[in-house]
C-alpha positions in Angstrom: 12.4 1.7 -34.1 11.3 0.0 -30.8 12.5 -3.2 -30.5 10.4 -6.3 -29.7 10.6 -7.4 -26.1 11.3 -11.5 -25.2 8.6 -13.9 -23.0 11.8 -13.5 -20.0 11.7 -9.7 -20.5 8.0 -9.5 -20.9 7.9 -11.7 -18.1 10.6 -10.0 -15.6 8.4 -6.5 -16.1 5.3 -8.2 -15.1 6.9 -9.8 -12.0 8.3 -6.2 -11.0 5.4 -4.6 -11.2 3.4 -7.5 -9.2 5.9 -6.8 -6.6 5.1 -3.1 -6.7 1.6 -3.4 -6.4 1.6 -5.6 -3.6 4.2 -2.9 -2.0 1.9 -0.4 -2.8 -1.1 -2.4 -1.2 0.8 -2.8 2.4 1.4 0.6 2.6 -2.2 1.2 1.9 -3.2 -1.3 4.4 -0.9 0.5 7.2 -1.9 3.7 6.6 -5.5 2.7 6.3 -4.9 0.8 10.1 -3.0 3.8 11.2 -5.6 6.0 10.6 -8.1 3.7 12.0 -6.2 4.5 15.4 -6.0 7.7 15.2 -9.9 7.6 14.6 -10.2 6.3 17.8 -7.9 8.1 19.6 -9.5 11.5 18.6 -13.1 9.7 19.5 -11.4 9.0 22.7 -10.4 13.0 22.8 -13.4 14.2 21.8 -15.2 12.2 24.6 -12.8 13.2 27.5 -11.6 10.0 27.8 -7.9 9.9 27.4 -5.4 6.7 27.8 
């Protein structure tokens, strides 16, 4: 039988998995801007106009 978790337990797994989703969302965020300059850079290609 599954035991009962406590208000500190209950709230400890919350906090972790905040933390994880804000992890999560940076990541996102820097790949998402990554991509953004590779966008730009294979524009840049595309146009003959390399830095």
């Amino acid at each position: 039988m599954k035991r009962e978790l406590t208000l500190e337990e209950l709230i400890r797994k919350v906090q972790q998995q905040e933390d994880t989703v804000a992890q999560l969302v940076r990541i996102i965020a820097s790949t998402n801007h990554r991509i953004s300059e590779l966008q730009v850079k294979q524009e840049e290609i595309e146009r003959g106009v390399v830095k």
